[in-house]
N, CA, C and O atoms as CSV, one atom per row, in Angstrom:
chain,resi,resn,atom,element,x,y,z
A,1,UNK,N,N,31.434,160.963,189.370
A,1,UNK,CA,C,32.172,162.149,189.750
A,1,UNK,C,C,31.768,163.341,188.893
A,1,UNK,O,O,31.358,164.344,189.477
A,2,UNK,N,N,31.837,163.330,187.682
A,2,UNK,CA,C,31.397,164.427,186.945
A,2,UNK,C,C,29.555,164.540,187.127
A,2,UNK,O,O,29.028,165.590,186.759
A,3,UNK,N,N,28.900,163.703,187.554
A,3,UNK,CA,C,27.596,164.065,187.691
A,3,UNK,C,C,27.646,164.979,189.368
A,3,UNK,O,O,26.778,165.822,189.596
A,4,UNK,N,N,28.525,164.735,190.205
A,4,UNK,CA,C,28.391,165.442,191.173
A,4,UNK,C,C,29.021,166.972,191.054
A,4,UNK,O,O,28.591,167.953,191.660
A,5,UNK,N,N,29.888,166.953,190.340
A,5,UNK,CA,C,30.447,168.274,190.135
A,5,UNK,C,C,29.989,169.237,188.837
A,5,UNK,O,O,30.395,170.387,188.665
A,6,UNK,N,N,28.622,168.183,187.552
A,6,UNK,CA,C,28.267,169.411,187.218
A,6,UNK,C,C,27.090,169.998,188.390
A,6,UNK,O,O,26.819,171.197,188.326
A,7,UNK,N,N,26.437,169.190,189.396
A,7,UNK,CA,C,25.373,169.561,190.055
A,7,UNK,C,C,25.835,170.469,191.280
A,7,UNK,O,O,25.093,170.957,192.133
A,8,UNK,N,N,27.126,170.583,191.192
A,8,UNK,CA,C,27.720,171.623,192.104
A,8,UNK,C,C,28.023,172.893,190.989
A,8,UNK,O,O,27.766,174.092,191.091
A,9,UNK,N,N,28.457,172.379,190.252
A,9,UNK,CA,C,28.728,174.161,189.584
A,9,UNK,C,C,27.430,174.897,188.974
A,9,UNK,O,O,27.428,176.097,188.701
A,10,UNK,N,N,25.861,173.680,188.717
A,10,UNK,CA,C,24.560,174.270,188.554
A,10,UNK,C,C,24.177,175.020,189.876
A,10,UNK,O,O,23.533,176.070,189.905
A,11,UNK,N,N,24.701,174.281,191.063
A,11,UNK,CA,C,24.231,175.054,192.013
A,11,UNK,C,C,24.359,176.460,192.369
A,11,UNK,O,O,23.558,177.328,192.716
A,12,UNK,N,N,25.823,176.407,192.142
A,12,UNK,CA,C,26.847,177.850,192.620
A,12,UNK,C,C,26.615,178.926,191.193
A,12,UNK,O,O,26.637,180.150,191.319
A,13,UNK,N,N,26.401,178.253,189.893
A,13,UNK,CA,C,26.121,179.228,189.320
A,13,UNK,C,C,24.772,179.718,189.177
A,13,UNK,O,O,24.657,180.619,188.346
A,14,UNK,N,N,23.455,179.264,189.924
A,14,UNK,CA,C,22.107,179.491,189.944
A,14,UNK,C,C,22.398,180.762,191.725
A,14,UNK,O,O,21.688,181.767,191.726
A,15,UNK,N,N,23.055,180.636,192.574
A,15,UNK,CA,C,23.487,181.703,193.676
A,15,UNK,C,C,24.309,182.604,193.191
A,15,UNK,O,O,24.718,183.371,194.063
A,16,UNK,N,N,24.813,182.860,191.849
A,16,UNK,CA,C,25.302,184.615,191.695
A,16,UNK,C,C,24.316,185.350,190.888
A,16,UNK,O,O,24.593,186.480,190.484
A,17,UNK,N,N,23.180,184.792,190.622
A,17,UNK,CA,C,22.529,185.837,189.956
A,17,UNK,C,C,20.723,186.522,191.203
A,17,UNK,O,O,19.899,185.828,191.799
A,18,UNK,N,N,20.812,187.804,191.104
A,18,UNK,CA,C,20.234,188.048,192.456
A,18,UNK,C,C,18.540,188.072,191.363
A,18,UNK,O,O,18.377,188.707,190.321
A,19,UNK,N,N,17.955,187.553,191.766
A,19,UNK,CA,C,16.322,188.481,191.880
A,19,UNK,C,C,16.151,189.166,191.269
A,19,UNK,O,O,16.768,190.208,191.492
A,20,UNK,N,N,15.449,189.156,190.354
A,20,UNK,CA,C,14.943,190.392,189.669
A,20,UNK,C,C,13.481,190.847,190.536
A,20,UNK,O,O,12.577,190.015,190.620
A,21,UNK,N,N,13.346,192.042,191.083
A,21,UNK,CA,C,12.516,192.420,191.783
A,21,UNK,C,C,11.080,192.618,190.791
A,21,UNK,O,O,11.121,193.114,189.666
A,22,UNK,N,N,9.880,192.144,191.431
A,22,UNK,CA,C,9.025,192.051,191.557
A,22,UNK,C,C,8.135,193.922,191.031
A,22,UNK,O,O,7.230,194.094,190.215
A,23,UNK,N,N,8.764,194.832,191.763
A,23,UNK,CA,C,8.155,196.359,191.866
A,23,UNK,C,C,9.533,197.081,191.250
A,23,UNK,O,O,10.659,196.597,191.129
A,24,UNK,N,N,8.961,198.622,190.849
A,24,UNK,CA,C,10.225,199.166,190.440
A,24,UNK,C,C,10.339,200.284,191.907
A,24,UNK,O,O,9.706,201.335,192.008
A,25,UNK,N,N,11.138,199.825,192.769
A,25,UNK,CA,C,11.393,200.657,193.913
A,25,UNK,C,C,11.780,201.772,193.793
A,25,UNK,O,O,11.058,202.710,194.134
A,26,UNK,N,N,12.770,201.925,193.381
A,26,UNK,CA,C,13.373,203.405,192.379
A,26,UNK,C,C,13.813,204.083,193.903
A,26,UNK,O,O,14.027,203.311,194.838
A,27,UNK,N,N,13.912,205.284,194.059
A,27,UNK,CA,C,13.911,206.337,195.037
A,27,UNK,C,C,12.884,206.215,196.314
A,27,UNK,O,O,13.199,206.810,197.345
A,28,UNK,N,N,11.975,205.652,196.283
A,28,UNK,CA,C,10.766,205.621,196.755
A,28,UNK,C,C,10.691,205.270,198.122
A,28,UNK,O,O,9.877,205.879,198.817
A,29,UNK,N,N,11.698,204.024,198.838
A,29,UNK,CA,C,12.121,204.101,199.826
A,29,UNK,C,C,13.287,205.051,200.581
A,29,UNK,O,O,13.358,205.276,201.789
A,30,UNK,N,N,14.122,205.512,199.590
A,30,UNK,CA,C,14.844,206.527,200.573
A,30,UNK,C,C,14.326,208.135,200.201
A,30,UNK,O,O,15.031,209.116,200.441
A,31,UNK,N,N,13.339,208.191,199.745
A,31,UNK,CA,C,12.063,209.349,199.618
A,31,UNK,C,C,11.076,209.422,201.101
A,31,UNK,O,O,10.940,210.410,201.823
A,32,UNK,N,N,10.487,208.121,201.275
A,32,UNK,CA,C,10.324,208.361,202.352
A,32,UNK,C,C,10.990,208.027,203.618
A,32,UNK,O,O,10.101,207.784,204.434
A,33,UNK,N,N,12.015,207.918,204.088
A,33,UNK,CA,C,12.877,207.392,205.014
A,33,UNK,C,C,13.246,209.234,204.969
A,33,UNK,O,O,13.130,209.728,206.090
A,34,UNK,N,N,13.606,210.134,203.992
A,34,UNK,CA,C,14.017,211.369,204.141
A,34,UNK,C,C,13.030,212.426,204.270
A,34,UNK,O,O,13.172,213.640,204.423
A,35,UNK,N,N,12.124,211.783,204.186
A,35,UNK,CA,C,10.321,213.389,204.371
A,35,UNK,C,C,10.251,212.642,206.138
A,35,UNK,O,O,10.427,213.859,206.197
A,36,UNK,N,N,10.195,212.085,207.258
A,36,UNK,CA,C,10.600,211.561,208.008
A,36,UNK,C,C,11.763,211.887,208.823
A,36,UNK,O,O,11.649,212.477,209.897
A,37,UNK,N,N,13.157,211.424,208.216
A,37,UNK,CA,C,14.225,211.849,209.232
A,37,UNK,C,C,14.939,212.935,208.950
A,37,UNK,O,O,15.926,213.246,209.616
A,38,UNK,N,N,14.588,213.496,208.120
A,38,UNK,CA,C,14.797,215.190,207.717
A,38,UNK,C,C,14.116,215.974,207.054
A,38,UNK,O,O,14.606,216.443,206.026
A,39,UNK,N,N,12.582,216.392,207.526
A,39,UNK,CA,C,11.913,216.800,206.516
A,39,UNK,C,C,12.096,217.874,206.228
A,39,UNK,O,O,11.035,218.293,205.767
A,40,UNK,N,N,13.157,218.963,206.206
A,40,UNK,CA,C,13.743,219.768,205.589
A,40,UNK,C,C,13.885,219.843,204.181
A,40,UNK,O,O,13.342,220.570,203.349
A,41,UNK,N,N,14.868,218.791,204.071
A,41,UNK,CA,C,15.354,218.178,203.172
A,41,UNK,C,C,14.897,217.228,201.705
A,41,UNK,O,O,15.489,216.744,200.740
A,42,UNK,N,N,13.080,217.333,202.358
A,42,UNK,CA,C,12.678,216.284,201.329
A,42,UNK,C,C,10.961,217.136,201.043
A,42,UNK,O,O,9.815,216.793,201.334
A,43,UNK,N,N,11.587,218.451,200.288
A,43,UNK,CA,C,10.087,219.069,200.163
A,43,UNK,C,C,9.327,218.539,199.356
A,43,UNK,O,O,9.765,218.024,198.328
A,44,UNK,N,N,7.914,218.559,199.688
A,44,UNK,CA,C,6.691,217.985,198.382
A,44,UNK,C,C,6.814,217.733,197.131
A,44,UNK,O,O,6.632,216.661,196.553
A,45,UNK,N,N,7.172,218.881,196.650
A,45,UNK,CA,C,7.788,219.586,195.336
A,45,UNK,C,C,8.641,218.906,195.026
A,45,UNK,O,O,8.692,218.634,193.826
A,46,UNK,N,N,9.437,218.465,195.717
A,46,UNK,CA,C,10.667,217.805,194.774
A,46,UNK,C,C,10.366,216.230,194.868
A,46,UNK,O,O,10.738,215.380,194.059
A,47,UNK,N,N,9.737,216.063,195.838
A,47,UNK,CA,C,9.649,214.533,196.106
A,47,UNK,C,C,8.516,214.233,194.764
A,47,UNK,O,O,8.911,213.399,193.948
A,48,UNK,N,N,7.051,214.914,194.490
A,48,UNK,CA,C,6.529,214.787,193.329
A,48,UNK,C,C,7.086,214.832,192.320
A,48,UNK,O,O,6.573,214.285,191.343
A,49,UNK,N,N,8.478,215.583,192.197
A,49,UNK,CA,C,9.077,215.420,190.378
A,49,UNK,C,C,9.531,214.276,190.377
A,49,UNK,O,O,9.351,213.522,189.421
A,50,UNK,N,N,10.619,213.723,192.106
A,50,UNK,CA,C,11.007,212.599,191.609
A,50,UNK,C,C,10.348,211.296,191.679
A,50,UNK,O,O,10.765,210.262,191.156
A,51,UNK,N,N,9.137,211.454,192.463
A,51,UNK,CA,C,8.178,210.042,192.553
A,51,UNK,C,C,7.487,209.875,191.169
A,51,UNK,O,O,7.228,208.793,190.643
A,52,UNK,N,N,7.204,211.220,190.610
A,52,UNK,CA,C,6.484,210.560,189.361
A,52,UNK,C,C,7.632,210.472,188.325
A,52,UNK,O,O,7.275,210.360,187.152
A,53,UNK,N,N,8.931,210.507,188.581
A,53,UNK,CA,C,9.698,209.937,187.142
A,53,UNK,C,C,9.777,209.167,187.525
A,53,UNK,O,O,9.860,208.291,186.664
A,54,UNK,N,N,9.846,208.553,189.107
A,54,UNK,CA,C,10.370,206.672,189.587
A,54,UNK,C,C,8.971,206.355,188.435
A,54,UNK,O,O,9.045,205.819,187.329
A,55,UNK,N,N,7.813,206.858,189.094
A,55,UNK,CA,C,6.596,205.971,187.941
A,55,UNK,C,C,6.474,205.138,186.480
A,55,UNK,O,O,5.970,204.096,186.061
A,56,UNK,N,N,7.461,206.559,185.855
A,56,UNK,CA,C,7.616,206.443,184.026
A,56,UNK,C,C,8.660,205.774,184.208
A,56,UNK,O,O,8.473,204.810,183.466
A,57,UNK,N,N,9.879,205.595,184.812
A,57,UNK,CA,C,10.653,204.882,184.714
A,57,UNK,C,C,9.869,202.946,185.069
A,57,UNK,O,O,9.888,202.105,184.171
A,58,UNK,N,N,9.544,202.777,185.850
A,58,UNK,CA,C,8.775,201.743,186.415
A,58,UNK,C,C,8.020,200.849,185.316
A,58,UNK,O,O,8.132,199.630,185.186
A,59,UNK,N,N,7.028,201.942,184.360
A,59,UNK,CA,C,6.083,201.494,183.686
A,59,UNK,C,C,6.385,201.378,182.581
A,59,UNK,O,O,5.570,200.842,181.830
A,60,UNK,N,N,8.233,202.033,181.820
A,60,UNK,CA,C,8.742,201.743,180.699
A,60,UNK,C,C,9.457,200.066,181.031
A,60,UNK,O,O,9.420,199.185,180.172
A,61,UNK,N,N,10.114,199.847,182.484
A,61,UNK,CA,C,10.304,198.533,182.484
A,61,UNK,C,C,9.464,197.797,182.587
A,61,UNK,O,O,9.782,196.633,182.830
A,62,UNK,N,N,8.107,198.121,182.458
A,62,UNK,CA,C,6.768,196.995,182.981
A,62,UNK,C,C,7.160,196.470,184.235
A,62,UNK,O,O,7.304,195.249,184.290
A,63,UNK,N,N,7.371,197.167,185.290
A,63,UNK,CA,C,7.169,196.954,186.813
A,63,UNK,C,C,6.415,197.319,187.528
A,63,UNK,O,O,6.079,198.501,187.599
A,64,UNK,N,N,5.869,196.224,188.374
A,64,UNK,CA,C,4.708,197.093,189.065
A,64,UNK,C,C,5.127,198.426,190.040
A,64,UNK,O,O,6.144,198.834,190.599
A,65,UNK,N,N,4.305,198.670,189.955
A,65,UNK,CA,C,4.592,200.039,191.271
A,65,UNK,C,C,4.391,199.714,192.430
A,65,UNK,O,O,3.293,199.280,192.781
A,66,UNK,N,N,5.497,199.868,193.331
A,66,UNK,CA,C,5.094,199.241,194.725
A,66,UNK,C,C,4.025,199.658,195.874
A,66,UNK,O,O,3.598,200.810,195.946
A,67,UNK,N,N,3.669,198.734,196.676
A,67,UNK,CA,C,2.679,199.258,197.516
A,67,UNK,C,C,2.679,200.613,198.379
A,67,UNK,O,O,3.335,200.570,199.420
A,68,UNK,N,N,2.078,201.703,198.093
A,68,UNK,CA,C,2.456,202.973,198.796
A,68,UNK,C,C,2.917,203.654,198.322
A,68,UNK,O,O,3.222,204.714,198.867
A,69,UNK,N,N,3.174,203.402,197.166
A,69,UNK,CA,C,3.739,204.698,196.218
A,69,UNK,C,C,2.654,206.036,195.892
A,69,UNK,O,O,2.670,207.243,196.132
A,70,UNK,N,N,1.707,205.064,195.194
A,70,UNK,CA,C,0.498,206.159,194.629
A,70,UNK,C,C,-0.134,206.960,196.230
A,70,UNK,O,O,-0.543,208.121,196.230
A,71,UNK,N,N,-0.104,206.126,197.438
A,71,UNK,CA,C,-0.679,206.699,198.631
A,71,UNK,C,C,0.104,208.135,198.776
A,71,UNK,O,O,-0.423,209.213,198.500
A,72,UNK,N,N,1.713,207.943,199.348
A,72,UNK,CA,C,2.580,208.706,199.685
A,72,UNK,C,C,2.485,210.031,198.154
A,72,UNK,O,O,2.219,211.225,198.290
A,73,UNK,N,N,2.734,209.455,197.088
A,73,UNK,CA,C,1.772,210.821,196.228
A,73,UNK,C,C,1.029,211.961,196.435
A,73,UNK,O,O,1.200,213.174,196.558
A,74,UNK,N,N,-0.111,210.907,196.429
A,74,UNK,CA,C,-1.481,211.443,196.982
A,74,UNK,C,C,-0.803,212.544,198.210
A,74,UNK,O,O,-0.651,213.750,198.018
A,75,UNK,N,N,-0.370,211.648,199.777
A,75,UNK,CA,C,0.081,212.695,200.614
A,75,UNK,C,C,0.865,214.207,200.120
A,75,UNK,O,O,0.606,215.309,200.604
A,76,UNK,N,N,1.952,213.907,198.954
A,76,UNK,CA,C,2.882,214.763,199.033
A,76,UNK,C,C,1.548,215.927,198.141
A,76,UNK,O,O,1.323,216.982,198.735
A,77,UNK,N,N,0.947,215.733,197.117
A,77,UNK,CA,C,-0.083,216.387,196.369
A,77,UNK,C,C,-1.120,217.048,197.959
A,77,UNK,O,O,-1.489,218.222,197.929
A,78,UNK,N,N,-1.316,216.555,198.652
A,78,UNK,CA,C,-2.277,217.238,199.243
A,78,UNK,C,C,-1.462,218.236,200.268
A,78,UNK,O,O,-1.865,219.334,200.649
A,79,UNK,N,N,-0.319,217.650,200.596
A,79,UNK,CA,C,0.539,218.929,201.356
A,79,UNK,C,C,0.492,220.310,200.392
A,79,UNK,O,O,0.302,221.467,200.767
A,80,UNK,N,N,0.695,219.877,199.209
A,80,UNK,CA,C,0.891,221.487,198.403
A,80,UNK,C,C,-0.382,222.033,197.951
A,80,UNK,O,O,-0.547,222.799,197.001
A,81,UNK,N,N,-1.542,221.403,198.984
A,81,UNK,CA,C,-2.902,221.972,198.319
A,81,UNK,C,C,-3.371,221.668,196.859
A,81,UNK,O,O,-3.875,222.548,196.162
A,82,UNK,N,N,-3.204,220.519,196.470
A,82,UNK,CA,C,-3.907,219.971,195.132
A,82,UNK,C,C,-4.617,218.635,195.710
A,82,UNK,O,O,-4.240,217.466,195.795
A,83,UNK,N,N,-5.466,219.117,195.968
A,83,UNK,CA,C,-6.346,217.526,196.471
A,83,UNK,C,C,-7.184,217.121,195.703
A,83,UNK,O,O,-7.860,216.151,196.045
A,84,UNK,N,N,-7.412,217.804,194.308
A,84,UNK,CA,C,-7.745,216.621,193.118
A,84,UNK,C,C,-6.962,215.702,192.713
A,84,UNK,O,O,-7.352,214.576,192.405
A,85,UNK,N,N,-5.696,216.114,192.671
A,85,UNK,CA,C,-4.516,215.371,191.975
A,85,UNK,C,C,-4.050,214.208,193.506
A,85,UNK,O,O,-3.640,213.059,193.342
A,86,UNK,N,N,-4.213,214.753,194.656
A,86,UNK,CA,C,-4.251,213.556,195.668
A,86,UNK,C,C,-5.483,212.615,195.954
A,86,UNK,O,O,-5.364,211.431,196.270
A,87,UNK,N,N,-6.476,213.167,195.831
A,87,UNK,CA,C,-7.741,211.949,195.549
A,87,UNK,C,C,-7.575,210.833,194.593
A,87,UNK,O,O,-7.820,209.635,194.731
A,88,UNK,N,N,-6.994,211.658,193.358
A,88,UNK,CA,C,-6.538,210.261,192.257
A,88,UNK,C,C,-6.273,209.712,192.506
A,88,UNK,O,O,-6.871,208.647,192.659
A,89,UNK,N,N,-4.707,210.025,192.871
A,89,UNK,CA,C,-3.622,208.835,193.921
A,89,UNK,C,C,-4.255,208.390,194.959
A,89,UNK,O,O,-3.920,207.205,194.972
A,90,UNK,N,N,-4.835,208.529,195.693
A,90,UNK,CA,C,-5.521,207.454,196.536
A,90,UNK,C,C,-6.423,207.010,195.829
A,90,UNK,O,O,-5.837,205.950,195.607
A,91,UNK,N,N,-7.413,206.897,195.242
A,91,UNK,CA,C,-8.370,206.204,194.693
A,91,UNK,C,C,-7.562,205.115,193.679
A,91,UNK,O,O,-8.084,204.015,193.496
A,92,UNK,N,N,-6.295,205.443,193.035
A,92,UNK,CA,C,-5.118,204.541,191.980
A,92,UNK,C,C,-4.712,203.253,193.342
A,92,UNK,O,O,-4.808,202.031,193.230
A,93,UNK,N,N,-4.252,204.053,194.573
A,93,UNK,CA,C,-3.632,203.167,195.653
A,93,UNK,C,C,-4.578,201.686,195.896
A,93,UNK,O,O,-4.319,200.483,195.853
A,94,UNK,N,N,-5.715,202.456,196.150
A,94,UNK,CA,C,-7.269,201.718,196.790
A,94,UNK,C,C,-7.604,200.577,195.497
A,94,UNK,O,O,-8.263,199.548,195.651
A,95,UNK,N,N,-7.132,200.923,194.519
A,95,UNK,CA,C,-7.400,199.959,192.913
A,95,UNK,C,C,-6.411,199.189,192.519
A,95,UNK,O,O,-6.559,198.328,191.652
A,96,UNK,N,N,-5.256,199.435,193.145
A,96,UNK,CA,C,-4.146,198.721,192.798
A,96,UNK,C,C,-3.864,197.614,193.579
A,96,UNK,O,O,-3.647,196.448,193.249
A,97,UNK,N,N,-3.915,198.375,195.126
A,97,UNK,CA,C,-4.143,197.521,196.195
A,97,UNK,C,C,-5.377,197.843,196.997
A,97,UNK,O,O,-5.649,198.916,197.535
A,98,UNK,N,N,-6.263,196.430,196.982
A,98,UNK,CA,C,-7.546,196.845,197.026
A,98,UNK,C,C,-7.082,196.003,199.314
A,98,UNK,O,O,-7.988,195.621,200.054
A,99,UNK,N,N,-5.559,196.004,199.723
A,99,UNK,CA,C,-5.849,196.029,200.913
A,99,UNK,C,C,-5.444,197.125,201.313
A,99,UNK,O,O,-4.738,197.059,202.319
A,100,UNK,N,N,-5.640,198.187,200.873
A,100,UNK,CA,C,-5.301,199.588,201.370
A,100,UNK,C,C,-7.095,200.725,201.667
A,100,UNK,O,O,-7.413,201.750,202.271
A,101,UNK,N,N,-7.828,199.580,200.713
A,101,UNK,CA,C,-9.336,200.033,200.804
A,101,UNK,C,C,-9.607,200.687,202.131
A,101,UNK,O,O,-9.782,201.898,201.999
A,102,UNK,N,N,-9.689,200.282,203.291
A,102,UNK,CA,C,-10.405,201.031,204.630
A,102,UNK,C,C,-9.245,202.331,204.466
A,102,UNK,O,O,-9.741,203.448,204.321
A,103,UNK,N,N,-7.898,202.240,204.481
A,103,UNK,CA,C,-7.397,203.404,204.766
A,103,UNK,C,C,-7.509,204.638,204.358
A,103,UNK,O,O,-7.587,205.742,204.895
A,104,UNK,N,N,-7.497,204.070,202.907
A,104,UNK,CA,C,-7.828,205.041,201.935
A,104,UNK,C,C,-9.083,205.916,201.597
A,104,UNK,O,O,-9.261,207.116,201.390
A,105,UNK,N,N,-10.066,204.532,201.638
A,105,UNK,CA,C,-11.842,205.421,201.850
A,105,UNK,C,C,-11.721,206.312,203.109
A,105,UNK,O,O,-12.243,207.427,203.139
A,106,UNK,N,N,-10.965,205.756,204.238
A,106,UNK,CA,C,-10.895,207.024,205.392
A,106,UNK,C,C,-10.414,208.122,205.145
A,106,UNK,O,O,-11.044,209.119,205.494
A,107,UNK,N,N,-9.257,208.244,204.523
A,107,UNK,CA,C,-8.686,209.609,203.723
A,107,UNK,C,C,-9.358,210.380,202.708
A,107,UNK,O,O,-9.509,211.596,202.835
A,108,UNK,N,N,-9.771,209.733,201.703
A,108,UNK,CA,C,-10.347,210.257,200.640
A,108,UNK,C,C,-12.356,210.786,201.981
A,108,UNK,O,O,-12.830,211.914,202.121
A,109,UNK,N,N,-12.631,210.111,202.296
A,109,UNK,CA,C,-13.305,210.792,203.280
A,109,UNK,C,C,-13.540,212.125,204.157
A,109,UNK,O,O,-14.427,212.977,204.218
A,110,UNK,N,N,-11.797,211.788,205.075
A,110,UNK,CA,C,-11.567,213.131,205.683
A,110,UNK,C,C,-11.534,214.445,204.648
A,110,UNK,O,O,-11.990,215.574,204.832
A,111,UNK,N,N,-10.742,213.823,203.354
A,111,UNK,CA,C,-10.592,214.887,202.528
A,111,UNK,C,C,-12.207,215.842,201.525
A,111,UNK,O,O,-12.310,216.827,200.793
A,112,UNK,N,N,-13.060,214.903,202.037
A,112,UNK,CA,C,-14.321,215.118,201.183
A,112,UNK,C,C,-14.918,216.193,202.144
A,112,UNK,O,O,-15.402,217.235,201.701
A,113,UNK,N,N,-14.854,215.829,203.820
A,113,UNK,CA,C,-15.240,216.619,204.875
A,113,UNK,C,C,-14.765,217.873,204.962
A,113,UNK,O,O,-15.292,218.775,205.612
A,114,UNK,N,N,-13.648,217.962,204.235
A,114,UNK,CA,C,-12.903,219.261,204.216
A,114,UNK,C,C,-13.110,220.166,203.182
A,114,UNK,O,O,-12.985,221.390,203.158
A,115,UNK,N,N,-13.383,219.520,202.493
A,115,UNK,CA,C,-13.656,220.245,201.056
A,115,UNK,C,C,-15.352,221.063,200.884
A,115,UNK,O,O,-15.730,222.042,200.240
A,116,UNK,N,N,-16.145,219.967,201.926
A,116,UNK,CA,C,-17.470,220.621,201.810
A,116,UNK,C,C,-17.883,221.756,202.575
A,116,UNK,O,O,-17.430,221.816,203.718
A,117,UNK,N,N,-18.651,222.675,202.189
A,117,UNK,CA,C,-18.847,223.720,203.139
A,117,UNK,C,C,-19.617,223.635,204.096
A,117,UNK,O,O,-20.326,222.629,204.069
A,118,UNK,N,N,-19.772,224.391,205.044
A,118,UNK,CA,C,-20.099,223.842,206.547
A,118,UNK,C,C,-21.577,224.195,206.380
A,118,UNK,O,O,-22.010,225.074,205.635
A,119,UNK,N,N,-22.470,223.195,207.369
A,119,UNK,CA,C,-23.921,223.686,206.347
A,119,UNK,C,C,-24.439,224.454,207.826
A,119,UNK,O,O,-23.958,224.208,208.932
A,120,UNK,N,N,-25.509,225.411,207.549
A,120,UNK,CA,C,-25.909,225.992,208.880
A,120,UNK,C,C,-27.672,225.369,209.048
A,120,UNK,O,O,-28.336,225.656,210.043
């Protein structure tokens, strides 16, 4: 009897403690869920102050950074016309997660096409 009921209270007390997540999510999903369903509301500018403190916050807990973070960066950096500082972030995305490679060489691409001057 007591071997069945400590293997019930190991059980029930191993189901109240949740997961410690894997990535530091931070803002990052309801960042982009709001550049999306109100992009009013979720300018470049502000989304870069707060994506790169989710970062420092992230990398003081030693969490990884989740997939799409450094991409969506990159995006918000090239909306405000800094596409050095968005090439990084994609080239960080493409290194971190090397299955983001085709998307990213396509972007960092388009962005190379744009940047060069048109030859006659």
């Amino acid at each position: 009897m007591k071997r069945i009921l400590f293997c019930v209270v190991l059980a029930l007390g191993g189901c109240g403690t949740a997961p410690e997540s894997l990535y530091g999510w931070g803002s990052f999903p309801q960042q982009t869920y709001l550049m999306y369903s109100a992009p009013g509301k979720a300018l470049p500018s502000e989304q870069i102050i707060q994506l790169e403190s989710e970062l420092e916050k992230s990398r003081a807990k030693s969490l990884a950074v989740p997939p799409g973070l450094y991409a969506h960066l990159g995006l918000m950096y090239l909306q405000i016309n800094n596409a050095q500082k968005a090439g990084e972030y994609f080239q960080l995305e493409r290194q971190v997660y090397p299955e983001s490679t085709v998307l990213m060489d396509r972007i960092l691409k388009k962005m190379n096409m744009k940047s060069e001057p048109p030859q006659s």
